[in-house]
TINU-291869 format. One record per residue (C-alpha): residue number from 1; residue in three letters; x, y, z. Coordinates in pm, whole numbers, plus 32768, in hexadecimal, padded with zeros to 4 digits. Example, Ala and Ser with C-alpha at 12.3 -4.5 7.8 and 13.67 -1.06 7.14 Angstrom:
TINU-291869
NODE    k    r     u     v     w
NODE    1  Ala  84CE  7E3E  830C
NODE    2  Ser  8557  7F96  82CA
//
This chain:
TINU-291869
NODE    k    r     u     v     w
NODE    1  Unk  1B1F  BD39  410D
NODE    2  Unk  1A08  BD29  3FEE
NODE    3  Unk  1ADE  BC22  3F14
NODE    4  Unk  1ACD  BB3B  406C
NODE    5  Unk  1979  BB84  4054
NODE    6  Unk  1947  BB2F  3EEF
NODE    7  Unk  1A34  BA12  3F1D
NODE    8  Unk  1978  B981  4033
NODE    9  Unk  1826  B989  3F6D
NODE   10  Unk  18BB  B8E2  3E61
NODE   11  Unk  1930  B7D5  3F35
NODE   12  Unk  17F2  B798  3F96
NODE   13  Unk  1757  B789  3E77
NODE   14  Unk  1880  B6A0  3DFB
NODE   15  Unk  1810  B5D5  3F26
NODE   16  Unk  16B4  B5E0  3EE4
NODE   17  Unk  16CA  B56C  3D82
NODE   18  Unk  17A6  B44B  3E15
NODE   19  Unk  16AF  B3C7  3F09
NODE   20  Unk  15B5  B3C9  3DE7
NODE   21  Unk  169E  B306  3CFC
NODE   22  Unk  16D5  B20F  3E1B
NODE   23  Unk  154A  B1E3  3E81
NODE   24  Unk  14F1  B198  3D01
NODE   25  Unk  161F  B092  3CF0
NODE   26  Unk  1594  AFF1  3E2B
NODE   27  Unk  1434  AFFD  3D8B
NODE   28  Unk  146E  AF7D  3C43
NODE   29  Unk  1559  AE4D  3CF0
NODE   30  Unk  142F  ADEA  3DBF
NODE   31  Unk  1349  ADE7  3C8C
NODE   32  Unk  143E  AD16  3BE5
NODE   33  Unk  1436  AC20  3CF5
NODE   34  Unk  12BE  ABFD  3D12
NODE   35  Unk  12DB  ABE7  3BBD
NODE   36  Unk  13AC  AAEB  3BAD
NODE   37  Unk  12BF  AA32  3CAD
NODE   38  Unk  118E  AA4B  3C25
NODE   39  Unk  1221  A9A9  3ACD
NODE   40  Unk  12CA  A8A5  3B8C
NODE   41  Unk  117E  A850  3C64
NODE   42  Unk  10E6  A85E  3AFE
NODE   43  Unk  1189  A749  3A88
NODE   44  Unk  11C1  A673  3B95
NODE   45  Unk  102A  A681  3BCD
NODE   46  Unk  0FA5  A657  3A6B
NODE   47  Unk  10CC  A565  3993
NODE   48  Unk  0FDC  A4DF  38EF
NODE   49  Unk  0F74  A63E  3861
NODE   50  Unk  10C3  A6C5  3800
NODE   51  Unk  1062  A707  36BF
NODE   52  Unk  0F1A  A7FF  370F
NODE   53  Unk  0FFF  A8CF  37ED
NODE   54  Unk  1132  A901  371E
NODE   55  Unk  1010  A962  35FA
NODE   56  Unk  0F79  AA3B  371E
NODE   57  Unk  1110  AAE3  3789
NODE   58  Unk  1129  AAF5  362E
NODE   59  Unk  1014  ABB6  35E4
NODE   60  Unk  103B  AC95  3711
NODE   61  Unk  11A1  AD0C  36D2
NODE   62  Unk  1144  AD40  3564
NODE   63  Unk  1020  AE08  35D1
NODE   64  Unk  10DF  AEE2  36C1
NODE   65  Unk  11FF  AF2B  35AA
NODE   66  Unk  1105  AF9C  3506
NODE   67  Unk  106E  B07C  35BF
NODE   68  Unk  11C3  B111  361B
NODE   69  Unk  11FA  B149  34C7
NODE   70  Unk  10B0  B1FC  34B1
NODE   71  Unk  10FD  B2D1  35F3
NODE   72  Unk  126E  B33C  3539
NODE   73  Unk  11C2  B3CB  340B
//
């Protein structure tokens, strides 16, 4: 009777840990998406100005490996 027990709580923790996983996949493939959006919208608005935004991406992806690399250390 207490190993059904224990089983049963681990099981649900199993299952808790699983919803999790499957709530941050659905997050992270919605930010993705906007993502993707907002750097399509990007271009399509300003063509002309290609050049200041991929400096700007540029400079904000190297700026955010950076500061993971900071937050590692």
């Amino acid at each position: 009777m207490e190993e059904e027990d224990e089983d049963k709580i681990l099981l649900r923790r199993e299952y808790k840990k699983h919803i999790q996983n499957i709530k941050k996949s659905r997050t992270r493939e919605k930010h993705f998406k906007y993502k993707n959006i907002g750097y399509t919208e990007a271009l399509e608005n300003y063509e002309d100005d290609i050049k200041y935004f991929s400096i700007l991406f540029g400079y904000l992806e190297r700026k955010q490996d950076n500061e993971t690399n900071l937050n590692e250390t």
